[in-house]
C-alpha positions as CSV (number, residue, x, y, z in Angstrom):
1,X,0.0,0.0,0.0
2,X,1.3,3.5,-0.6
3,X,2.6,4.9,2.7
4,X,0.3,8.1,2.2
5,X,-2.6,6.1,1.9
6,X,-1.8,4.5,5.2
7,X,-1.3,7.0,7.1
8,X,-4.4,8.4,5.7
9,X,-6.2,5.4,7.0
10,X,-4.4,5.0,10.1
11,X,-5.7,9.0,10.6
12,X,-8.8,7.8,10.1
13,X,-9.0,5.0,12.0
14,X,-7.6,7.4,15.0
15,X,-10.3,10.1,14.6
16,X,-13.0,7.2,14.1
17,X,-12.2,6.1,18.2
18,X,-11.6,9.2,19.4
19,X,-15.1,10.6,17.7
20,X,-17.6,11.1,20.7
21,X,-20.4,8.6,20.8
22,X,-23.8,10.2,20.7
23,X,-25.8,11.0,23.8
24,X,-28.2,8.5,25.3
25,X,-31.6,9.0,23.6
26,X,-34.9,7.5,25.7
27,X,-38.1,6.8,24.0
28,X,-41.5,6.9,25.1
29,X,-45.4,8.3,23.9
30,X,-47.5,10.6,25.5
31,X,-50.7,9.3,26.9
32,X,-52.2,11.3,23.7
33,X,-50.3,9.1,21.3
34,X,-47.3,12.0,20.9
35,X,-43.6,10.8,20.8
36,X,-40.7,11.4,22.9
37,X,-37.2,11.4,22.7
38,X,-35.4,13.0,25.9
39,X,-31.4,13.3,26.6
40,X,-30.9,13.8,30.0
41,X,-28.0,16.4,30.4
42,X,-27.1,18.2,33.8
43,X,-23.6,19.6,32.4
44,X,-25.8,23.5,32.4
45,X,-29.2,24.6,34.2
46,X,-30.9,24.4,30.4
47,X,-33.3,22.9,29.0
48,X,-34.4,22.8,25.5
49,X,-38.2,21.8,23.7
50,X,-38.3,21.5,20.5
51,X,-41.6,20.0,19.1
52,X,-42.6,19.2,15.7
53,X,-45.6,18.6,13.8
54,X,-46.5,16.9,10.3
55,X,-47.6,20.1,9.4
56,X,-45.0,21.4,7.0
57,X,-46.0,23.2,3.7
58,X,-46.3,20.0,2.0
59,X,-49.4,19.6,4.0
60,X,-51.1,23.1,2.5
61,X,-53.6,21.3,-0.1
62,X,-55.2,22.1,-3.2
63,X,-56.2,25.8,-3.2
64,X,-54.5,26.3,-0.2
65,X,-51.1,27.1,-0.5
66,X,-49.5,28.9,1.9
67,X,-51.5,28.0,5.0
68,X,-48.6,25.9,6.9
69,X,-46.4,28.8,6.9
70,X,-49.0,31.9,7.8
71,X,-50.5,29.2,10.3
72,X,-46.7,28.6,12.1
73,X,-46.3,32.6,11.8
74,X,-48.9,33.3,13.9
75,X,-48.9,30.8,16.5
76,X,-47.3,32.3,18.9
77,X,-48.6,35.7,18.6
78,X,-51.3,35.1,20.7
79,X,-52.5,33.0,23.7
80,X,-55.8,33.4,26.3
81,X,-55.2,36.6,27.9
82,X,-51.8,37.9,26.3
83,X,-51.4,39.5,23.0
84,X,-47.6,38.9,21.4
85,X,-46.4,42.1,23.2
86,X,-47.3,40.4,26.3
87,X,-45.8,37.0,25.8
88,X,-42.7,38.5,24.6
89,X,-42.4,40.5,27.7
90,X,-43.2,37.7,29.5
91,X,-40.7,35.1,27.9
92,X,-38.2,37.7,28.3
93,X,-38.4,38.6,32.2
94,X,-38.0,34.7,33.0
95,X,-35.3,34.6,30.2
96,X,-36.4,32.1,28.1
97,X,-36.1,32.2,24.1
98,X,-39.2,30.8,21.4
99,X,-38.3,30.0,17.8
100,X,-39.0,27.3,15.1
101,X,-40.2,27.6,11.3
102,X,-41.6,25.4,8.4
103,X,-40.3,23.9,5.9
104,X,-41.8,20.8,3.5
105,X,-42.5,18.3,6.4
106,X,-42.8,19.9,9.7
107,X,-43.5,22.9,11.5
108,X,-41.7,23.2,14.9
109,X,-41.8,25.5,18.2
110,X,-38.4,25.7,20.4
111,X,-37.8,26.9,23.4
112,X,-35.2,27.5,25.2
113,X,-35.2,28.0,29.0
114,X,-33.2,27.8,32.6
115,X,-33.8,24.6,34.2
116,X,-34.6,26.1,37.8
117,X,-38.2,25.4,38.2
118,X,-39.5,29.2,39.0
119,X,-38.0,29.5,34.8
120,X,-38.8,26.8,33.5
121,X,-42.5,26.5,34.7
122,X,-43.7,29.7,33.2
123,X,-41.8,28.7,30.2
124,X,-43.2,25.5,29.6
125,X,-46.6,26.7,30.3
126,X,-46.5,29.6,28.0
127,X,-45.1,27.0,25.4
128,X,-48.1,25.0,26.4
129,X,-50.8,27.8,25.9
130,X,-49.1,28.2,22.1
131,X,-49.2,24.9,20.9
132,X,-52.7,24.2,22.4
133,X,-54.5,27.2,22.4
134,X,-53.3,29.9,19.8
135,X,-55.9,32.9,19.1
136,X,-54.6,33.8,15.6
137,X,-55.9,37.4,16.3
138,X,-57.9,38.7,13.7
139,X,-55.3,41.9,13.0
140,X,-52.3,39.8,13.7
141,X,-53.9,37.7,11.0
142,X,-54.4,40.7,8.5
143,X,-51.0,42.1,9.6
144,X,-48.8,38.7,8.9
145,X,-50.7,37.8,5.3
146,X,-50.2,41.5,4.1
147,X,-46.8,40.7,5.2
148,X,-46.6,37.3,3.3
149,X,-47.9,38.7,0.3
150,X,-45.7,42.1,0.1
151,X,-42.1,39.2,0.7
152,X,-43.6,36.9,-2.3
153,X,-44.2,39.7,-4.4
154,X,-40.5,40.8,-3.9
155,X,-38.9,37.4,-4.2
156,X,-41.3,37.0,-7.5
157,X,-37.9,39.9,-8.6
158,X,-35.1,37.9,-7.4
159,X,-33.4,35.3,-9.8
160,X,-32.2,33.1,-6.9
161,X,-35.9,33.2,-6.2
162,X,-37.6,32.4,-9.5
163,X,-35.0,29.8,-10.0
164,X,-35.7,27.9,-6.6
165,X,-39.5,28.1,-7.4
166,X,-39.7,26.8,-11.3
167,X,-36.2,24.5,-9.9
168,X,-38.8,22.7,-7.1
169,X,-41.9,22.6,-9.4
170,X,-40.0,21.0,-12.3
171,X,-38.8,18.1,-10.0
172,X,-42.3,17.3,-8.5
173,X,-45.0,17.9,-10.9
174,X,-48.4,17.7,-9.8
175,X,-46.5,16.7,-6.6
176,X,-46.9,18.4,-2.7
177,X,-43.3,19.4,-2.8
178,X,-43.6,21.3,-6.3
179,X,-46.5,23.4,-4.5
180,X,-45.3,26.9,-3.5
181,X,-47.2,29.8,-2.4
182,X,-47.7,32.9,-4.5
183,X,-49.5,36.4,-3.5
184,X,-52.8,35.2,-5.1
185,X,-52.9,31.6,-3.2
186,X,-52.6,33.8,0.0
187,X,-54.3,36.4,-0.5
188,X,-57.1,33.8,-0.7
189,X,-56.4,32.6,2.4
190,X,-58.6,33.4,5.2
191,X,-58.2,33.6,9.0
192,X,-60.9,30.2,8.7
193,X,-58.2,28.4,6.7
194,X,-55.7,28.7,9.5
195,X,-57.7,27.7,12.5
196,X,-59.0,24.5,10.5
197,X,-55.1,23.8,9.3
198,X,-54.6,24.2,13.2
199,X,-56.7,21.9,14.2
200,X,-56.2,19.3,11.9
201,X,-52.3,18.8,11.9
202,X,-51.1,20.3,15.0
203,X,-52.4,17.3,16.4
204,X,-51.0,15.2,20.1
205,X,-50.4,12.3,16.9
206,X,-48.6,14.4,14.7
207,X,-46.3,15.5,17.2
208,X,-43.2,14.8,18.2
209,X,-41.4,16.3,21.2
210,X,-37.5,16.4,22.0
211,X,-36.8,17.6,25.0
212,X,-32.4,17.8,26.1
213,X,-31.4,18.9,29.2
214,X,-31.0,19.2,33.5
215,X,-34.0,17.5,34.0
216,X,-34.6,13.8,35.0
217,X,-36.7,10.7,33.2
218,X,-39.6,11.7,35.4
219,X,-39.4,15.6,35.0
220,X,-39.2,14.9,31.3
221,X,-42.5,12.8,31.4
222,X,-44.2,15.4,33.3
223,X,-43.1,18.2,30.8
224,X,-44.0,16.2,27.5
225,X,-47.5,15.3,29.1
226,X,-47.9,18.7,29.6
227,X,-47.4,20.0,26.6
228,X,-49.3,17.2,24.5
229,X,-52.2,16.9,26.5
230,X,-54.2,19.9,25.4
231,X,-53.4,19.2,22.0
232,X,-56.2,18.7,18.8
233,X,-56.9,15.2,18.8
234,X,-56.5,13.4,15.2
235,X,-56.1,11.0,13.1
236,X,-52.1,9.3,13.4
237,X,-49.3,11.0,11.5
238,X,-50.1,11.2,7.4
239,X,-47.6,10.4,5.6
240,X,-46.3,12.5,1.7
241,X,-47.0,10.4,-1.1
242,X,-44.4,8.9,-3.6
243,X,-43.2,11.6,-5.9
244,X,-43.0,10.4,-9.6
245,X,-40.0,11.0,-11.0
246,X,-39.5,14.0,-13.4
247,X,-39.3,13.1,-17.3
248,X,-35.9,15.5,-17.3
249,X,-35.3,18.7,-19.3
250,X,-34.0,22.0,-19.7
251,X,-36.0,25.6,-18.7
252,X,-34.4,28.8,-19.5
253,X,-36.2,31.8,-17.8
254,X,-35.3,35.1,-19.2
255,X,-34.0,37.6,-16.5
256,X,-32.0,41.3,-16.5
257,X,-29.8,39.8,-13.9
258,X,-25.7,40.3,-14.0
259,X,-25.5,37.0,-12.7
260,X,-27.3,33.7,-13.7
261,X,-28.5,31.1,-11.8
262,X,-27.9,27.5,-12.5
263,X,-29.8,24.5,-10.8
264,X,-29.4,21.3,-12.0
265,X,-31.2,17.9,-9.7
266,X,-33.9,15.5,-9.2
267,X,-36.0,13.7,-6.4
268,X,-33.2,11.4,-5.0
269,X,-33.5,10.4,-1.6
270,X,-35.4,9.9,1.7
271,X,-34.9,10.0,5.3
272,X,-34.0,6.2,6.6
273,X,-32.2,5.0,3.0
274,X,-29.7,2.7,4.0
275,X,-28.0,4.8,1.1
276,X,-27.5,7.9,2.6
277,X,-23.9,7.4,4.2
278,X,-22.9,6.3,0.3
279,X,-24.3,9.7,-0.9
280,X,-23.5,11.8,1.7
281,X,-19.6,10.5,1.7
282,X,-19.7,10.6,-2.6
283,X,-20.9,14.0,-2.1
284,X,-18.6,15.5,-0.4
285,X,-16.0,14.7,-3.0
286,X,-18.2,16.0,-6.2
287,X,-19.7,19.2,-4.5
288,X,-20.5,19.3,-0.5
289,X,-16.9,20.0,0.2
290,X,-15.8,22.9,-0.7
291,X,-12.9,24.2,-2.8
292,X,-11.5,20.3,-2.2
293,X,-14.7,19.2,-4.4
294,X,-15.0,18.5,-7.9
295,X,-17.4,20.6,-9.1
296,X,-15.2,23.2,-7.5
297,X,-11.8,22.5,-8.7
298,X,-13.1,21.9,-12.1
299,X,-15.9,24.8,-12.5
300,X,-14.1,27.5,-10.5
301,X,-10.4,26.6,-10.1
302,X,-9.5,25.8,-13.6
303,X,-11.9,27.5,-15.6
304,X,-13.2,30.3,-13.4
305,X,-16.6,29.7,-14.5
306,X,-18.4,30.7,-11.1
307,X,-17.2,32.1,-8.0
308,X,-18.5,29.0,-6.0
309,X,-20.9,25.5,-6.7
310,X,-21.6,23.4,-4.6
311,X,-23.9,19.9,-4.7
312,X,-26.0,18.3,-2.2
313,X,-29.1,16.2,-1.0
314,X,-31.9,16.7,0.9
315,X,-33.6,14.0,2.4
316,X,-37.3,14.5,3.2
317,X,-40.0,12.1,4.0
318,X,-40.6,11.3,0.8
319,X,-38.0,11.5,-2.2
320,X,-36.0,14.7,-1.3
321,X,-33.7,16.4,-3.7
322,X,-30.1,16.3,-5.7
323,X,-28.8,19.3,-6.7
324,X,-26.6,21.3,-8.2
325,X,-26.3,24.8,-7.9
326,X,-24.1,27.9,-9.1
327,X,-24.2,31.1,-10.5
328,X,-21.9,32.5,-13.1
329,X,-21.9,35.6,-15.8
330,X,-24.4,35.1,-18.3
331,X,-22.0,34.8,-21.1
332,X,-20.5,31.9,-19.5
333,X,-23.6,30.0,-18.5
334,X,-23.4,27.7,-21.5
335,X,-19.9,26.8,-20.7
336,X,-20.3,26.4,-17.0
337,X,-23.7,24.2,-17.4
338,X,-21.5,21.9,-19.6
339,X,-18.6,21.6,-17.7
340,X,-21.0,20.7,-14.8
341,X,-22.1,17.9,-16.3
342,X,-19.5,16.5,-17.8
343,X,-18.3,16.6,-14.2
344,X,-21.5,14.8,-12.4
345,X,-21.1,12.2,-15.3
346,X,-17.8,11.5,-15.2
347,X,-18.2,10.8,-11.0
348,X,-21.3,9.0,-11.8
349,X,-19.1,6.6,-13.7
350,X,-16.5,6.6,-11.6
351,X,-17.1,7.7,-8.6
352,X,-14.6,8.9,-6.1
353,X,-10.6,8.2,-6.1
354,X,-9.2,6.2,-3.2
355,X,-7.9,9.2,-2.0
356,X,-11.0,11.4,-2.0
357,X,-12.9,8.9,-0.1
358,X,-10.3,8.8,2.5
359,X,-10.4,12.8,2.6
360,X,-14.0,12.7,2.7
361,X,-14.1,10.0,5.3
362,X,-11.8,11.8,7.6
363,X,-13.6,15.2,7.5
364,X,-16.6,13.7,7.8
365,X,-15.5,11.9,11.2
366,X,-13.4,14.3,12.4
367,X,-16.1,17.2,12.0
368,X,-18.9,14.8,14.1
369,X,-18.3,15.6,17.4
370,X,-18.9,19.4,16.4
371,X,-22.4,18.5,15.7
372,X,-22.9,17.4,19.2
373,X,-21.2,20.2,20.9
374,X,-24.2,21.8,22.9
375,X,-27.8,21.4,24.2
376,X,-29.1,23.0,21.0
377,X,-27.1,20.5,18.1
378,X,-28.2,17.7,20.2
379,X,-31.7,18.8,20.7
380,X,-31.4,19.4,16.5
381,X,-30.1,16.1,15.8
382,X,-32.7,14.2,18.6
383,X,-35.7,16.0,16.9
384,X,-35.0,14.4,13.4
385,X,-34.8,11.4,14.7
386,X,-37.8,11.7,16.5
387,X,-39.7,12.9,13.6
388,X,-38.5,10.7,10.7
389,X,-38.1,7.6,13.4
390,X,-34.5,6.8,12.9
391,X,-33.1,4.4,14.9
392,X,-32.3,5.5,18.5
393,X,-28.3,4.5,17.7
394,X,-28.4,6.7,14.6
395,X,-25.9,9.0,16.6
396,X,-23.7,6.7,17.8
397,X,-23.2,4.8,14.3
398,X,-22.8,7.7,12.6
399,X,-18.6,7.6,12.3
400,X,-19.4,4.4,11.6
401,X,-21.2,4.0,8.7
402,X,-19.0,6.5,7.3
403,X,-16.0,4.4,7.8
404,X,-17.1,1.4,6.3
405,X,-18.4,3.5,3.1
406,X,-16.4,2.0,-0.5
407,X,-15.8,3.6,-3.8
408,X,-18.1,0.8,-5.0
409,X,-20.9,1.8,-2.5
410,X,-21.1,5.3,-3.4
411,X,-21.0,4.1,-7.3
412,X,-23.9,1.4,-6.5
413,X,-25.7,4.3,-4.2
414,X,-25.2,7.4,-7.3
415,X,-26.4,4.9,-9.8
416,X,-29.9,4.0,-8.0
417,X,-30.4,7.8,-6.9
418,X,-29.2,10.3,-9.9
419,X,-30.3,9.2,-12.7
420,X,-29.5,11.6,-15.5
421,X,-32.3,10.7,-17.7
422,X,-34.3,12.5,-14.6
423,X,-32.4,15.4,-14.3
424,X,-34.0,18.6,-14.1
425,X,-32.4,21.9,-15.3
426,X,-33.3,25.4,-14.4
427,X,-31.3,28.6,-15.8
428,X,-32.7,32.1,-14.8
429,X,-31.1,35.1,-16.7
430,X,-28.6,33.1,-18.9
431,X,-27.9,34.1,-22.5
């Protein structure tokens, strides 16, 4: 064996036992049928909730688009008694922080508080009062969709915008993913639709709760039960339908941009493949790793075709995308789209070089631990797993499954998951 290549592997057999092993994740469900998962951490008086419902914009339905995202905008902007001044006043004098968002899948609620029970109390029952009993005041409601309509008007003028949009509707046609809001599909939208969206997905069986921190099995219980029991009660946890897969294609979308924007992908990969670690290692040698990457060195280093491009997946419930994405001058778009493919094709055939995969490897591993280096990561990493029911090890495999990863897995993996007769491309304000 070449002595670089062993010491390569000896590196990465070093890092692989010194990587941390993930935290100790417990299971249970709610007496209302929500899930659990708890890490019990005393190393700081914190304690952090995040909790998740299927109630992400793929959930919007016909007509409705837009709903999942106004309804999560306004759900904590009003509780019995306190108007959204209020609870921020309150939230803030015990110290404690609220956030979340949307995205395709799930809508979510954080918060973060001190673990000392005169805190945490009002904290967990203010979280409570949101998730159970939002008002969705009338003028909030007015205020928030003029809002929502005046930021897709403006994104309807940015390229990176338009390109994401016609980019997502290409690779699911006539599919929940492909289904974006636009000014019209909210403007529709009245303070009826987001009460009923309410009630049916932010459900005790849609729900999932992760909850890290100083608190024991039994505090943890108590917490979760409170916070589940007031819930909508529904029907169990819908899942998204099977995308079909895209016929392929080219759309050009004229633009007075400087720049255009390039995205090139397909519906690839869900949460729970037993092929992610092959496409998540393959992929940090053709695009997720910076200027070490393919796409990079070949696009950007040699030919200066764009200042950066990068590649990725994003694995959803259902088939989450590839892609490929950069942005170049428009006189070089041409040039830049066909380098980046001959690129993708030429991996696809051959997949990474022995030594890539051992520099992809060793990143990989040696970057894990950073993932687990607070309350908040942990209570990240917990809540997917919790919501797209990964095993309870997923954490402690992790290094792993990268380890074990071959050149001929990644090929194998690439060949069943990018497909270029499946390929979707989107160029906005290319020549």
């Amino acid at each position: 064996m070449n002595p670089c290549m062993l010491l390569i592997g000896l590196c990465l057999a070093l890092v692989a036992q010194l990587s941390h092993a993930g935290p100790k994740i417990e299971r249970w469900q709610t007496t209302s049928g929500a899930r659990v998962l708890f890490v019990e951490n005393h190393s700081l008086p914190i304690v952090d909730v995040q909790v998740d419902f299927a109630a992400g914009t793929a959930h919007d339905g016909e007509g409705k688009a837009g709903v999942a995202s106004l309804t999560r905008g306004i759900l904590d902007l009003g509780v019995p008694g306190m108007d959204e001044t209020q609870i921020a006043s309150r939230m803030a004098d015990i110290g404690a922080l609220l956030s979340g968002g949307v995205d395709m899948d799930r809508a979510s609620v954080t918060l973060r508080t001190l673990s000392m029970a005169d805190k945490r109390g009002p904290a967990l029952e203010m979280l409570r009062a949101i998730l159970s009993q939002p008002q969705f005041p009338a003028a909030v409601f007015d205020r928030e969709q003029a809002r929502s309509i005046s930021a897709l008007k403006e994104a309807l003028t940015r390229p990176d915008a338009i390109a994401s949009k016609a980019f997502w509707a290409a690779m699911y046609v006539a599919h929940p993913y492909g289904r974006y809001a636009t000014p019209e599909s909210v403007s529709s939208l009245a303070r009826a639709d987001v009460v009923a969206f309410h009630a049916a997905h932010y459900t005790a069986q849609r729900a999932t709760v992760a909850i890290v921190g100083d608190l024991s099995r039994a505090q943890a219980e108590s917490v979760a039960e409170q916070l589940t029991v007031g819930l909508p009660s529904g029907p169990a946890m819908a899942g998204v339908v099977l995308p079909k897969l895209p016929s392929g294609g080219e759309q050009r979308i004229a633009h007075p941009a400087v720049q255009a924007h390039l995205l090139l992908g397909m519906p690839a990969l869900r949460r729970g493949d037993p092929d992610f670690f092959p496409l998540l290692v393959g992929n940090y040698s053709l695009g997720g790793g910076g200027f070490v990457s393919r796409l990079m060195k070949e696009v950007r280093d040699k030919r200066g075709l764009a200042y950066s491009v990068h590649s990725y997946f994003m694995p959803l419930q259902q088939l989450g995308p590839f892609q490929i994405g950069l942005q170049t001058k428009k006189a070089q778009a041409n040039d830049a789209l066909k380098v980046t493919r001959e690129v993708l094709a030429t991996f696809l055939a051959e997949g990474p070089s022995e030594t890539e995969l051992q520099a992809a490897k060793q990143n990989l591993i040696g970057s894990f631990p950073l993932r687990l280096d607070s309350n908040r990561k942990i209570l990240e990493n917990v809540a997917l797993i919790g919501f797209y029911d990964l095993p309870l090890d997923y954490l402690d495999r992790y290094p792993e499954n990268i380890e074990k990863v071959t050149v001929a897995d990644i090929k194998a993996a690439y060949s069943r998951h990018v497909r270029p007769e499946h390929l979707v491309t989107v160029v906005v304000a290319g020549e």
